[in-house]
Residue frames as qw, qx, qy, qz and C-alpha x, y, z in Angstrom:
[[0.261, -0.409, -0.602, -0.634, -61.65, 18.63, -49.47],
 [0.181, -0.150, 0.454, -0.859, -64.42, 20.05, -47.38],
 [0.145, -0.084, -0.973, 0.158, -66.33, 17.83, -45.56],
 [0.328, -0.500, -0.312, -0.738, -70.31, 18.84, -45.63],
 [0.173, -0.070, 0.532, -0.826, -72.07, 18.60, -42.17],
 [0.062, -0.414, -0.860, -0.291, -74.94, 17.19, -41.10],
 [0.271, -0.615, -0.072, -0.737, -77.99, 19.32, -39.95],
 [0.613, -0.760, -0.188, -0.105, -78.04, 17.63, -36.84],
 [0.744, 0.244, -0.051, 0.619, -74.08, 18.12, -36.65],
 [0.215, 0.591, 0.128, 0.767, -74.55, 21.52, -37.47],
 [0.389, -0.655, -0.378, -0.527, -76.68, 21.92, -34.71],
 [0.833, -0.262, -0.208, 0.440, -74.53, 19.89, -32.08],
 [0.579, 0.198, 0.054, 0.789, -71.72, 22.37, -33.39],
 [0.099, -0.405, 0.034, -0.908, -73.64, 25.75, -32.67],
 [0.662, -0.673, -0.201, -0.262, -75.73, 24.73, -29.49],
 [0.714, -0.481, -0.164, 0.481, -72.02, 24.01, -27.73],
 [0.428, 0.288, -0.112, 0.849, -70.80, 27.42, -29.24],
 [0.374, -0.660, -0.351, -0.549, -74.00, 28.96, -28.09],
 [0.691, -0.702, 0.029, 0.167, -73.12, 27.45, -24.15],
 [0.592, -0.246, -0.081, 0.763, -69.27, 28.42, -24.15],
 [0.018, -0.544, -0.036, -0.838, -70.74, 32.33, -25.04],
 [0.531, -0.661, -0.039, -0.528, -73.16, 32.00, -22.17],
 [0.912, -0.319, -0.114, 0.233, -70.77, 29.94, -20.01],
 [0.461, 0.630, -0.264, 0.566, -68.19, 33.10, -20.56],
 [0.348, -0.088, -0.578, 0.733, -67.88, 34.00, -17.08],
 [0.284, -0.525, -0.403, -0.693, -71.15, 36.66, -16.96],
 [0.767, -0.404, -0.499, 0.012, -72.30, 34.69, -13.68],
 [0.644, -0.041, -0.352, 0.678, -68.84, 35.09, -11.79],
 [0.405, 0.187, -0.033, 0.895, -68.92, 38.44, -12.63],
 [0.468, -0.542, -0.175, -0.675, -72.55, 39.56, -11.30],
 [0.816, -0.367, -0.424, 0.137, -71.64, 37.26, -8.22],
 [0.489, -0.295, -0.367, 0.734, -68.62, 38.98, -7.33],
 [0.042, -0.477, -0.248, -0.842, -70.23, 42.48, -8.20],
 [0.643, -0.642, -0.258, -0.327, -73.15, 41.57, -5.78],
 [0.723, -0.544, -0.226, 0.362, -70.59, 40.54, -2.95],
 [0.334, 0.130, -0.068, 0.931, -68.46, 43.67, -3.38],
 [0.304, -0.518, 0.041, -0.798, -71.47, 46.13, -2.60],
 [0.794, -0.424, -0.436, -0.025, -72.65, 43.16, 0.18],
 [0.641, -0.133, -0.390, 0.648, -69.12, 44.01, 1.96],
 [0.283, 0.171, -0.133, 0.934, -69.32, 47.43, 1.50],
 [0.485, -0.565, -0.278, -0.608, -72.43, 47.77, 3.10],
 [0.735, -0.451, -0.353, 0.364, -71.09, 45.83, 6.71],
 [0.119, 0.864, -0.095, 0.480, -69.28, 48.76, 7.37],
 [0.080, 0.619, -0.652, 0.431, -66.81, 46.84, 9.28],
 [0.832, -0.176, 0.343, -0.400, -69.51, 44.52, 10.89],
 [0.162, -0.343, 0.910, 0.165, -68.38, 40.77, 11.21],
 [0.756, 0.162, -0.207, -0.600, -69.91, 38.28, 9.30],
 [0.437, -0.381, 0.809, -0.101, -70.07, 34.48, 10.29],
 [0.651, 0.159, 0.732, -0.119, -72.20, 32.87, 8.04],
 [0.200, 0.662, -0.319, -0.648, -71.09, 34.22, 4.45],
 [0.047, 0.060, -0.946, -0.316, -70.74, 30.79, 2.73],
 [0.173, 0.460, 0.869, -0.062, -74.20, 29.50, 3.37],
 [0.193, 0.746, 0.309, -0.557, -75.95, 32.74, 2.86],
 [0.015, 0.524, -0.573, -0.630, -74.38, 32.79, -0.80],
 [0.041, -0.018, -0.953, -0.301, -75.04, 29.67, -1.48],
 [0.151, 0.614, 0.592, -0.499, -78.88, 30.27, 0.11],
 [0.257, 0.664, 0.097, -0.695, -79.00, 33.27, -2.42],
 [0.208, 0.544, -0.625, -0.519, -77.77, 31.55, -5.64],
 [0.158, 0.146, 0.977, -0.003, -79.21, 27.82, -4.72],
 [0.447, 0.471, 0.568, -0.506, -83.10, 28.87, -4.18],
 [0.523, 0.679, -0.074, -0.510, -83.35, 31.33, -7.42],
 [0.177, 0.490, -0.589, -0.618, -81.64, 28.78, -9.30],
 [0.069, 0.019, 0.997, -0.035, -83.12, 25.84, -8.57],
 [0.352, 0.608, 0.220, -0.677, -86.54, 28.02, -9.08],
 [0.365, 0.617, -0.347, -0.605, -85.51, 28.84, -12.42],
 [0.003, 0.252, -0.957, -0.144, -84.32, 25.32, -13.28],
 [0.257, 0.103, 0.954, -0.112, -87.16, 23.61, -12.29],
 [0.246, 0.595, 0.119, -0.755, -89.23, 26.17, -14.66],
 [0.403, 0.590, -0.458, -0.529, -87.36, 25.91, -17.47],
 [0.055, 0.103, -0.983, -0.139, -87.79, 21.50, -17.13],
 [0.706, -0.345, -0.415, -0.458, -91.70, 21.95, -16.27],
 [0.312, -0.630, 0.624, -0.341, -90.68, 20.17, -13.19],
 [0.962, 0.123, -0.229, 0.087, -89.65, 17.38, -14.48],
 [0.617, -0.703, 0.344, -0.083, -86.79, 16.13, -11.83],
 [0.836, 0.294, 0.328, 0.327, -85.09, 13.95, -14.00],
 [0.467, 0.750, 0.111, 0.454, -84.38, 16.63, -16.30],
 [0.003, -0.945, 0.092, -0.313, -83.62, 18.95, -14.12],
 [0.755, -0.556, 0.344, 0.057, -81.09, 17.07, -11.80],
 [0.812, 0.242, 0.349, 0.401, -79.42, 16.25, -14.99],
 [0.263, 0.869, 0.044, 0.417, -79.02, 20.03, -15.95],
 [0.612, -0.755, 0.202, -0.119, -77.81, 20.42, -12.33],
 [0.473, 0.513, -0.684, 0.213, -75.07, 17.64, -12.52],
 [0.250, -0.349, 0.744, -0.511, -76.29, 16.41, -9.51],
 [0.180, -0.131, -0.975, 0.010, -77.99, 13.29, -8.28],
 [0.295, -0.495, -0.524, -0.627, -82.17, 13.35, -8.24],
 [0.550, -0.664, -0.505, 0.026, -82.78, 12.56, -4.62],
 [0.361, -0.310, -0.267, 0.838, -80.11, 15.28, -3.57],
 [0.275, -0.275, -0.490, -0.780, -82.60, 17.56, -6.27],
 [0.412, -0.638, -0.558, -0.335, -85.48, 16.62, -4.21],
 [0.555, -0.467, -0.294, 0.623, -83.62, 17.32, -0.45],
 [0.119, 0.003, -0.152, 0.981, -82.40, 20.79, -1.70],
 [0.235, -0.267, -0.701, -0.618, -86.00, 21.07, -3.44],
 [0.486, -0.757, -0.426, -0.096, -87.77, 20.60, 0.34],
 [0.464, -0.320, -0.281, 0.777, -84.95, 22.59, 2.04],
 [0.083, -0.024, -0.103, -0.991, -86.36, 25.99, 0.12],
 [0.471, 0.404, 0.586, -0.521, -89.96, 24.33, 0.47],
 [0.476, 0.429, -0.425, -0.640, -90.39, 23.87, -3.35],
 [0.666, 0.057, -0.680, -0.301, -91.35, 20.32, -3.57]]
């Protein structure tokens, strides 16, 4: 026999299909997109500081967006993050945002 759902069940059940669509890989794939024309634009020039300068481009605007989409609430948003609030506030004055 089939087993009815609740509505908040239901909801549980289609807000985590909802993140494994938008958790398909999308990201990855505009990330490496953006560093494939990034290379092909050095025309041979070295680059030393490629890690940070990624992370620099992908930390600020997200932590931007994040702290948008919590109101800046810090709590909240360190929790979306996976990371621990007071490292949230450190990155938060490294880009000057808080």
């Amino acid at each position: 026999m089939f087993e009815q759902r609740s509505t908040a069940e239901a909801l549980t059940v289609s807000t985590l299909n909802a993140q494994a669509q938008v958790t398909n890989k999308p990201l990855r794939d505009s990330v490496k997109q953006a560093l494939k024309n990034y290379l092909a634009q050095l025309n041979g020039q070295d680059v030393n500081d490629l890690y940070e300068l990624v992370l620099a481009e992908v930390e600020h605007p997200m932590l931007d967006m994040v702290m948008q989409y919590t109101r800046g609430n810090q709590t909240r948003a360190a929790t979306m993050l996976g990371i621990n609030r007071g490292t949230l506030r450190k990155k938060l004055k490294k880009y000057g945002m808080g």
